[in-house]
N, CA, C and O atoms as CSV, one atom per row, in Angstrom:
chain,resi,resn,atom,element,x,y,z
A,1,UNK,N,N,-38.347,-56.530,33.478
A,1,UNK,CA,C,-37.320,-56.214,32.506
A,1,UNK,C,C,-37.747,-54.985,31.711
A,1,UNK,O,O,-38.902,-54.946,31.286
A,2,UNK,N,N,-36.893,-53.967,31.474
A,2,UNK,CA,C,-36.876,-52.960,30.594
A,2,UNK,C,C,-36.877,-53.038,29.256
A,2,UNK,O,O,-36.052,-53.843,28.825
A,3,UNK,N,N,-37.567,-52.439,28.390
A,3,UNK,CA,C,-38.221,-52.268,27.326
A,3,UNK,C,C,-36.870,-51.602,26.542
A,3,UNK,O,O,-36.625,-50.530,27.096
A,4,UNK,N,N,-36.105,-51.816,25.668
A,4,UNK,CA,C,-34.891,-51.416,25.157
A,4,UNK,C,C,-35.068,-50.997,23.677
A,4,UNK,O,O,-34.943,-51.954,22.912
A,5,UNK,N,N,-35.289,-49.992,23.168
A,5,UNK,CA,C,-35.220,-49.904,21.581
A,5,UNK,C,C,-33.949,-49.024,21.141
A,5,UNK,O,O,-33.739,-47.855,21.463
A,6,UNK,N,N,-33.183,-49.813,20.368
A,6,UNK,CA,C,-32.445,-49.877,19.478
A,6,UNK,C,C,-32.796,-48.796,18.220
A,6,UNK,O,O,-33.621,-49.180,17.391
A,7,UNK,N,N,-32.287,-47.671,18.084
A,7,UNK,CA,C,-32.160,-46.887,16.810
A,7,UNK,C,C,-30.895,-46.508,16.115
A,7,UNK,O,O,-29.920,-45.946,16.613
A,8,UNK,N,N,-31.045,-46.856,15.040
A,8,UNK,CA,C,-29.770,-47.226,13.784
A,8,UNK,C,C,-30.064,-45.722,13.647
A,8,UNK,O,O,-31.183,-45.338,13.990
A,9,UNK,N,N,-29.176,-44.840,13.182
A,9,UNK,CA,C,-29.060,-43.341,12.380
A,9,UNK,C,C,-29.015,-43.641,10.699
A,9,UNK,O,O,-28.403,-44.369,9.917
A,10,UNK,N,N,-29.637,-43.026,10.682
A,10,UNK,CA,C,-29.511,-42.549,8.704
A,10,UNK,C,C,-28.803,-42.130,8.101
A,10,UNK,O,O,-28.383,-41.396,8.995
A,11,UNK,N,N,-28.216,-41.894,7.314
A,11,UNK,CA,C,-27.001,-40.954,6.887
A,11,UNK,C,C,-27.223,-39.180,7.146
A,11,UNK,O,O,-26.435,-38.326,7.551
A,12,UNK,N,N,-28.311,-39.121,6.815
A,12,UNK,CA,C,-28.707,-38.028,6.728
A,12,UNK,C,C,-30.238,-37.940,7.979
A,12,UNK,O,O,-31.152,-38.756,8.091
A,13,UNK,N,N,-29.953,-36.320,8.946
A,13,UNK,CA,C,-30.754,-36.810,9.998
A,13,UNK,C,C,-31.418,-34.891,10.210
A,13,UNK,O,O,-30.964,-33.919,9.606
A,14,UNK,N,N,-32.178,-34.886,10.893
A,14,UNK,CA,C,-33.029,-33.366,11.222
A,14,UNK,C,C,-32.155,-33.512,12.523
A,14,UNK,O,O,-31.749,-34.452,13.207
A,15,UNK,N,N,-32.032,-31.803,12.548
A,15,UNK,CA,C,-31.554,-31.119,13.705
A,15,UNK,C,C,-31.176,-31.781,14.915
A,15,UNK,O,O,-30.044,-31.867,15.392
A,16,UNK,N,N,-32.700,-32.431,15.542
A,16,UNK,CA,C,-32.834,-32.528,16.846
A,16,UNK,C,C,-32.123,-33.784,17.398
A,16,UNK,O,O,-31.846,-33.845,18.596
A,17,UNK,N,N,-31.703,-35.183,16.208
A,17,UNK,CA,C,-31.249,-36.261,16.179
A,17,UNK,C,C,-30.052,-35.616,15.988
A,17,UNK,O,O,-29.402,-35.786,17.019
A,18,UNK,N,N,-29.320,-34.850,15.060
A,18,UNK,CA,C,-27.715,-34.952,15.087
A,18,UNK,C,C,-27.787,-34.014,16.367
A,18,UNK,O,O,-26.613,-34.020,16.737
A,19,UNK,N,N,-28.487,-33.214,17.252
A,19,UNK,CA,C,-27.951,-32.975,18.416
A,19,UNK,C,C,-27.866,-33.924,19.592
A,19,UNK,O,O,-27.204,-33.929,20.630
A,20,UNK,N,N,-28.935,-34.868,18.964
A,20,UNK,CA,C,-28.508,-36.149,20.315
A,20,UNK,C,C,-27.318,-36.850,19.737
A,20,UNK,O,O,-26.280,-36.699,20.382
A,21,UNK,N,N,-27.271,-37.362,18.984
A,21,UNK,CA,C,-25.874,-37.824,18.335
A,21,UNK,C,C,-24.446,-37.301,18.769
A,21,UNK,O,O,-23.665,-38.162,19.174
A,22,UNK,N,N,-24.152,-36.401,18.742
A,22,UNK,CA,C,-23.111,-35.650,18.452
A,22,UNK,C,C,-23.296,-34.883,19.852
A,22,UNK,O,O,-22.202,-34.729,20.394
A,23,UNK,N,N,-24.222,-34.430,20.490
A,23,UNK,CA,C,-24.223,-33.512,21.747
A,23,UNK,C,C,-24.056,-32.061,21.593
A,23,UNK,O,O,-24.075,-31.149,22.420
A,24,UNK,N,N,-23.896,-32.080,20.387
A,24,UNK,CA,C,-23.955,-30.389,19.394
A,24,UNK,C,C,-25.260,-29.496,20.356
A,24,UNK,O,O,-25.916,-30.315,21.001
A,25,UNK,N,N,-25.693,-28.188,20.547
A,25,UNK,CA,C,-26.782,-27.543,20.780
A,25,UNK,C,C,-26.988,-26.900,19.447
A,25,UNK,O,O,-26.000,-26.757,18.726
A,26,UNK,N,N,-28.355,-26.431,18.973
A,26,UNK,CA,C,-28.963,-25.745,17.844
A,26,UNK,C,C,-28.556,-24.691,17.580
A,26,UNK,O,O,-28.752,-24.244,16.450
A,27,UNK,N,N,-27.751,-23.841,18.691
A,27,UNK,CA,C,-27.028,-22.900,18.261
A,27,UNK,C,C,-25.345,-23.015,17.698
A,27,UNK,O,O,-24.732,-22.190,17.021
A,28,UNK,N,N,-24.924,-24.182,18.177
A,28,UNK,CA,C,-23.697,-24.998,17.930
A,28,UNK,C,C,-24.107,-25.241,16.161
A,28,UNK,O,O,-23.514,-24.542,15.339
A,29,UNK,N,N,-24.658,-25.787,15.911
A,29,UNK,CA,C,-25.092,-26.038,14.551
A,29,UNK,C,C,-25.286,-24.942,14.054
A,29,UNK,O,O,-24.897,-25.014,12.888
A,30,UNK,N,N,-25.735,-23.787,14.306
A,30,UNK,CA,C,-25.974,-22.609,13.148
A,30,UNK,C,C,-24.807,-22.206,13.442
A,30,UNK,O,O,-24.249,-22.030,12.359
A,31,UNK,N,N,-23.991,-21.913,14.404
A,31,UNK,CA,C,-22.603,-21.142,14.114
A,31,UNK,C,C,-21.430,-22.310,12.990
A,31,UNK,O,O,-20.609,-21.846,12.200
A,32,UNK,N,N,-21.605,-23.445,13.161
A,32,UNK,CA,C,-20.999,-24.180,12.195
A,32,UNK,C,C,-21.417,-23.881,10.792
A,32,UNK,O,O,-20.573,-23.739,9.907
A,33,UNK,N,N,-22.944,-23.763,10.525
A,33,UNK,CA,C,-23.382,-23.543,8.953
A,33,UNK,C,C,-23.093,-22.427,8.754
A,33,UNK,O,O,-22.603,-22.244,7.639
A,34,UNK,N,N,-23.219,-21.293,9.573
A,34,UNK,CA,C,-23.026,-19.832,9.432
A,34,UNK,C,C,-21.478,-19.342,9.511
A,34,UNK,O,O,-21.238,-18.300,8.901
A,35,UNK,N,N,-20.678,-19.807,10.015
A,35,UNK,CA,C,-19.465,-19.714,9.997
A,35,UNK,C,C,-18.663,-20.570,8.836
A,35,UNK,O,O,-17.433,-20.592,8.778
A,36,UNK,N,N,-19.342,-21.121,8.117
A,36,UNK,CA,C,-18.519,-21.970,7.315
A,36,UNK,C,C,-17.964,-23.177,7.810
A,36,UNK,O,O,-17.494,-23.874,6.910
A,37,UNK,N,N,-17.867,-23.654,8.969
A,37,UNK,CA,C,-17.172,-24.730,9.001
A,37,UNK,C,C,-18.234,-25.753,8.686
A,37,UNK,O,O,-17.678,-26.843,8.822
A,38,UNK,N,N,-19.613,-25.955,8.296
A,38,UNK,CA,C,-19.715,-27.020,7.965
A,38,UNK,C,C,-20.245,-26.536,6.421
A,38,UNK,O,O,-20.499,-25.332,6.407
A,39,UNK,N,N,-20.395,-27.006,5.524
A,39,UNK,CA,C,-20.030,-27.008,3.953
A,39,UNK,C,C,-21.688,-27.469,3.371
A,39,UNK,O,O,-22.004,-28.657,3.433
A,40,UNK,N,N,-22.579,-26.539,2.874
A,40,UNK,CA,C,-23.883,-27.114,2.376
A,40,UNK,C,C,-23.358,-27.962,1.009
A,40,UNK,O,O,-22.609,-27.684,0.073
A,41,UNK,N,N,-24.085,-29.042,1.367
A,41,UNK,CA,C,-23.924,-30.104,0.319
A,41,UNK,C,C,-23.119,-31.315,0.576
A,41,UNK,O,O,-22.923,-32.405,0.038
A,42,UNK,N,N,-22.701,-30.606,1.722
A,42,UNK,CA,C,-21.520,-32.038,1.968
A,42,UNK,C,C,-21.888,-32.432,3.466
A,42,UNK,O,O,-21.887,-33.642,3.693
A,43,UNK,N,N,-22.286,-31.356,4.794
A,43,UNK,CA,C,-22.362,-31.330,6.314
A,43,UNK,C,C,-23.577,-31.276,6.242
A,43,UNK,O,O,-24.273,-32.207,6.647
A,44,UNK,N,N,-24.135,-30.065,5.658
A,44,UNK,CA,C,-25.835,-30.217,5.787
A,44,UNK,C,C,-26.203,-29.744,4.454
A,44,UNK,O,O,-25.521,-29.260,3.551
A,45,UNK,N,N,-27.395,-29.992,4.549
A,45,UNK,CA,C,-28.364,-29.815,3.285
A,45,UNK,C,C,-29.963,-29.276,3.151
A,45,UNK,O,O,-30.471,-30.171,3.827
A,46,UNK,N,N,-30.677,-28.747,2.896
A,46,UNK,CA,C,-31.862,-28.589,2.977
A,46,UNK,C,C,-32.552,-30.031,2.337
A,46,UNK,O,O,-32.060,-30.628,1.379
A,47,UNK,N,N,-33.546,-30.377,2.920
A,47,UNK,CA,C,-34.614,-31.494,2.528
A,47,UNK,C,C,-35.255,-30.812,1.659
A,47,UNK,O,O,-34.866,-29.684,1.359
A,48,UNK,N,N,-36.496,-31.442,1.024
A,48,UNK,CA,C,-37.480,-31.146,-0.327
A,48,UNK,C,C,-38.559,-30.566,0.974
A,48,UNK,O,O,-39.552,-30.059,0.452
A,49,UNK,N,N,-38.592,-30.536,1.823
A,49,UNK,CA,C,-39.566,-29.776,2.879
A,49,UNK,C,C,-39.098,-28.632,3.639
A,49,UNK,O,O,-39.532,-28.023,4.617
A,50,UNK,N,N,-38.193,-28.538,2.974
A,50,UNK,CA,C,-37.007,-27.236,2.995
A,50,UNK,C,C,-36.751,-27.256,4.646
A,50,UNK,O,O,-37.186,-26.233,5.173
A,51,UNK,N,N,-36.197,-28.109,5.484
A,51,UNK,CA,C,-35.676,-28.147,6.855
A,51,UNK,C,C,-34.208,-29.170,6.306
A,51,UNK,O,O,-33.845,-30.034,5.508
A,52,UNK,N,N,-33.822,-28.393,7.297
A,52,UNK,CA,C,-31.808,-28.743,7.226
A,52,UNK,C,C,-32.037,-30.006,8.085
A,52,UNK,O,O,-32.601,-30.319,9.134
A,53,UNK,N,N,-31.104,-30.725,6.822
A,53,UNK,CA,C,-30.395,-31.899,7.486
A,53,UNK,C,C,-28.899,-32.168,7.305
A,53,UNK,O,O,-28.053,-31.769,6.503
A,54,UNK,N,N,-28.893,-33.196,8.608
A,54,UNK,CA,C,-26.812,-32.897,8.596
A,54,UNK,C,C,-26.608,-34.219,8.268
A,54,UNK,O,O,-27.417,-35.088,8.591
A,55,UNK,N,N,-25.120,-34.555,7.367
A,55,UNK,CA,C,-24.998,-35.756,7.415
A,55,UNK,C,C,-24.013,-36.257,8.351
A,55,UNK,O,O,-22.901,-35.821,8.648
A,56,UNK,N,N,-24.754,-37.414,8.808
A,56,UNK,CA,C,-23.670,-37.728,10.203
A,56,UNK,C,C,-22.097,-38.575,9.683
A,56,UNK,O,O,-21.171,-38.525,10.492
A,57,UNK,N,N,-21.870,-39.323,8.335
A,57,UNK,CA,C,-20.847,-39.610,8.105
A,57,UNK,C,C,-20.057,-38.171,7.591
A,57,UNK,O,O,-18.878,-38.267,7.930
A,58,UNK,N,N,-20.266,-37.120,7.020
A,58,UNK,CA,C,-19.012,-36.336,7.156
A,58,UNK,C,C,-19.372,-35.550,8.162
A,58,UNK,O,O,-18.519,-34.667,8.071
A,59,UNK,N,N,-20.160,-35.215,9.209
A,59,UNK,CA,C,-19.401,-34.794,10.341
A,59,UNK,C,C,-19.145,-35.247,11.513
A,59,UNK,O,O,-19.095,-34.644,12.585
A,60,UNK,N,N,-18.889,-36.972,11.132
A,60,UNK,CA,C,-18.292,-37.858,11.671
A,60,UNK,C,C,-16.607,-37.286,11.490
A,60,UNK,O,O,-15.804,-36.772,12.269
A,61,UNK,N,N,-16.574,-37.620,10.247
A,61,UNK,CA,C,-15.411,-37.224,9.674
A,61,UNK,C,C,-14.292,-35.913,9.597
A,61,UNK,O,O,-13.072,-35.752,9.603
A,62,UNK,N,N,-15.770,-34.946,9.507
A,62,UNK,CA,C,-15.192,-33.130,10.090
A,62,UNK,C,C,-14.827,-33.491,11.865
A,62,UNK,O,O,-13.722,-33.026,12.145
A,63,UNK,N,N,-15.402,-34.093,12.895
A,63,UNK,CA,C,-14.976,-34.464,13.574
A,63,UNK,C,C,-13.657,-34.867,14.207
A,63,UNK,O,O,-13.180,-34.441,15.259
A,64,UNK,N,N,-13.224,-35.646,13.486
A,64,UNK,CA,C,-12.036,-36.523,13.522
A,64,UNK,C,C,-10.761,-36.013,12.907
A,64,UNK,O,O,-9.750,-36.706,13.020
A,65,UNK,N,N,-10.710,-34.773,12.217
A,65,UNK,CA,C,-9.891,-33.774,11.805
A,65,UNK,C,C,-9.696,-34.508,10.169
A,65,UNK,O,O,-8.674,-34.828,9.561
A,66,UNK,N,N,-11.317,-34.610,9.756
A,66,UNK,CA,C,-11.129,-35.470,8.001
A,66,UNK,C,C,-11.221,-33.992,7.495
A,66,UNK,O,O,-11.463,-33.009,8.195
A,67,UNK,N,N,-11.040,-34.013,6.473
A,67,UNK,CA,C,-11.171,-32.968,5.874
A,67,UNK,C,C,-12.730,-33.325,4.636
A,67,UNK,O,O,-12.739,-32.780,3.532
A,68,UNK,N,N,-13.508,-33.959,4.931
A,68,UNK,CA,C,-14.860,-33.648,4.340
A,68,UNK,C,C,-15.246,-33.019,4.818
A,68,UNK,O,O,-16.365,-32.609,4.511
């Protein structure tokens, strides 16, 4: 039998997780922050270790045509 682990997401996640999440590429993500469509403070944010994190409930929501 296979060894199965289960990972819950955070609200808030580094790069490499909202690209498995979402299927986004790292350049997909900077043309969103750099283009404006995703919103610092609300889509992503810098951490206190100063690396960007995205939050996956509003761009769950930017997703789905929400307007967060």
């Amino acid at each position: 039998m296979k060894n199965q682990t289960e990972i819950k997401s955070a609200d808030w996640v580094l790069e490499a997780l909202c690209c498995h999440i979402f299927g986004f590429s790292k350049a997909q993500l900077y043309h969103y922050r750099t283009s404006k469509k995703f919103v610092e403070g609300i889509h992503y944010a810098r951490n206190p270790a100063n690396r960007i994190s995205y939050c996956v409930p509003a761009i769950e929501c930017w997703m789905s045509g929400g307007f967060k």
